[in-house]
C-alpha positions as CSV (number, residue, x, y, z in Angstrom):
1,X,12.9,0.2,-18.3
2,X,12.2,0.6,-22.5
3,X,9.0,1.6,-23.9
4,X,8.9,-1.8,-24.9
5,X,9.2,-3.2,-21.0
6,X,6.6,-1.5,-19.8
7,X,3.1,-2.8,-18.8
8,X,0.3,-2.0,-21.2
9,X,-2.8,0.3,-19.6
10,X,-5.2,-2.9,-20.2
11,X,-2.9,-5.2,-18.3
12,X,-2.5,-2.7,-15.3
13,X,-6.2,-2.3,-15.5
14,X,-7.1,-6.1,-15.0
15,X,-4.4,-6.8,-12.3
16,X,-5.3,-3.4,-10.0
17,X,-9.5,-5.2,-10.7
18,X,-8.1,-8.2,-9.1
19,X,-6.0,-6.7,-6.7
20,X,-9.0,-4.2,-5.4
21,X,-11.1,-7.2,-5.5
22,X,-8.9,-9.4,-2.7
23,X,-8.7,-9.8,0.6
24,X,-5.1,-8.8,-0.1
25,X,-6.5,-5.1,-0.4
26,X,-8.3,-4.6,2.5
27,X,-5.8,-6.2,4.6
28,X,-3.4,-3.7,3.4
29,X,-5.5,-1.1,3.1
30,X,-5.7,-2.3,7.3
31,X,-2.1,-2.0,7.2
32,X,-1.9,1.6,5.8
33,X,-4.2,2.7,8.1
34,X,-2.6,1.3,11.1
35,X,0.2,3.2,10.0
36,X,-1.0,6.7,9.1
37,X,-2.9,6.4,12.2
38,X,0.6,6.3,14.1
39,X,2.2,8.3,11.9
40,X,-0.4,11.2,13.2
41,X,-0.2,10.4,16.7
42,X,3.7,10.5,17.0
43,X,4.0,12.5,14.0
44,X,8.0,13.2,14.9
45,X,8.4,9.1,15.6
46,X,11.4,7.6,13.5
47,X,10.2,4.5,11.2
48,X,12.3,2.0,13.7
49,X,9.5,3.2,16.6
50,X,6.5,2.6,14.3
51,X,8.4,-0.7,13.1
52,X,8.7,-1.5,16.7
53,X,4.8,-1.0,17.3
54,X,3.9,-3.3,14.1
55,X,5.6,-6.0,15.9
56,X,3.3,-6.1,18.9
57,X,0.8,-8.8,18.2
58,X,-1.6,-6.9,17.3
59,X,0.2,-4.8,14.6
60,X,-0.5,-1.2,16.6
61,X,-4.1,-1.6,15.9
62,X,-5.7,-0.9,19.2
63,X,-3.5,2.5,19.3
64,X,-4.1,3.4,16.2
65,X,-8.0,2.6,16.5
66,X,-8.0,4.0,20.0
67,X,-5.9,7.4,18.6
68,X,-9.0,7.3,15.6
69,X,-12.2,7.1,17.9
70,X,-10.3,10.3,19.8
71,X,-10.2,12.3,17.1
72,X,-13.1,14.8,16.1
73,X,-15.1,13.3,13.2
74,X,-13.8,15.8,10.7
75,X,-9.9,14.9,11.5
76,X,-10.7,11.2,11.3
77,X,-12.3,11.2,8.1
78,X,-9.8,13.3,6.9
79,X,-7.0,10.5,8.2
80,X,-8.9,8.1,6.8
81,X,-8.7,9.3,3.1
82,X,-5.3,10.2,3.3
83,X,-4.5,6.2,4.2
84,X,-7.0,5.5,1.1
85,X,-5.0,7.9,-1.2
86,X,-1.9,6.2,0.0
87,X,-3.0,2.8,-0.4
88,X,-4.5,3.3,-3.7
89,X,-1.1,5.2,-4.9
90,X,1.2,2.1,-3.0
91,X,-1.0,-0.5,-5.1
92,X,-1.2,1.0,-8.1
93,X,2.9,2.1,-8.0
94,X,3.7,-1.7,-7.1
95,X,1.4,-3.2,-9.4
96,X,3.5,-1.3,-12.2
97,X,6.5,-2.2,-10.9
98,X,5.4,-5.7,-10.8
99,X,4.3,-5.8,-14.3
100,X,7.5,-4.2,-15.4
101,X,10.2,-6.4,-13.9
102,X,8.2,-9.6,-15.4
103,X,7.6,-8.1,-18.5
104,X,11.4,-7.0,-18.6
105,X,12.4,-10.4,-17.7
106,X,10.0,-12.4,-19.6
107,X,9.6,-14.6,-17.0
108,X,6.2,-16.7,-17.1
109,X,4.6,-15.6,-14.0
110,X,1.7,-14.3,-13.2
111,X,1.4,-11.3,-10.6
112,X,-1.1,-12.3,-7.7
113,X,-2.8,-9.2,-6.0
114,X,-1.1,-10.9,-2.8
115,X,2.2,-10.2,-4.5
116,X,1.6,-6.5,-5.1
117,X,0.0,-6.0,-1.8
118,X,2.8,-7.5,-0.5
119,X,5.3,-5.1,-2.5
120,X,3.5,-1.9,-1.7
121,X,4.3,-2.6,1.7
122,X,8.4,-2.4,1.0
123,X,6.8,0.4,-1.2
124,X,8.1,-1.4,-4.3
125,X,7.8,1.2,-6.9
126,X,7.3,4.1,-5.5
127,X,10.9,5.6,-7.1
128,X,8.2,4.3,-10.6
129,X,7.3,7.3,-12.5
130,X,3.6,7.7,-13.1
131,X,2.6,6.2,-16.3
């Protein structure tokens, strides 16, 4: 990607506003901590095991909320802003990413927050150096 095909700082700014502002965010944000939650409690699990959990109905949640309420307070605080650090970083890495490809392609299309929450989960972006 050129200097020229990258996303300005204003642009990024207003999309991550929107994007922090959706439903779209806090369902991911669900999502990613769903899935540090498992990570911790089968920290040696392969991604195809934690894939497998995501596909129970419920997406994993009542292990991962049961493996949160059994951890001391410290621990699941802890846990809890390591998912918010992720999901911050996964949003903010595909809303980039989003921005680029668009701007590279000059297509008219405008980048929904359900799009980048969308992409951070496929972690679109995360081989994106930091601005």
């Amino acid at each position: 990607m050129s200097e020229t095909d990258k996303p300005g700082a204003t642009e990024l700014t207003k999309l991550m506003g929107r994007v922090l502002e959706s439903p779209a965010s806090e369902a991911f944000g669900d999502f990613m901590i769903r899935r540090v939650a498992l990570n911790d409690m089968a920290p040696g699990a392969d991604e195809a095991v934690l894939d497998g959990i995501e596909e129970s109905p419920d997406g994993g949640a009542a292990m991962a909320e049961a493996h949160l309420r059994g951890l001391p307070e410290d621990e699941r605080d802890a846990l809890l802003e390591r998912a918010g650090l992720e999901t911050g970083r996964r949003l903010h890495a595909a809303a980039f990413a989003l921005l680029g490809a668009v701007g590279a392609a000059r297509l008219p299309v405008e980048v929904t927050p359900e799009m980048v929450a969308v992409a951070a989960i496929t972690e679109l972006g995360d081989s994106v150096p930091p601005t």
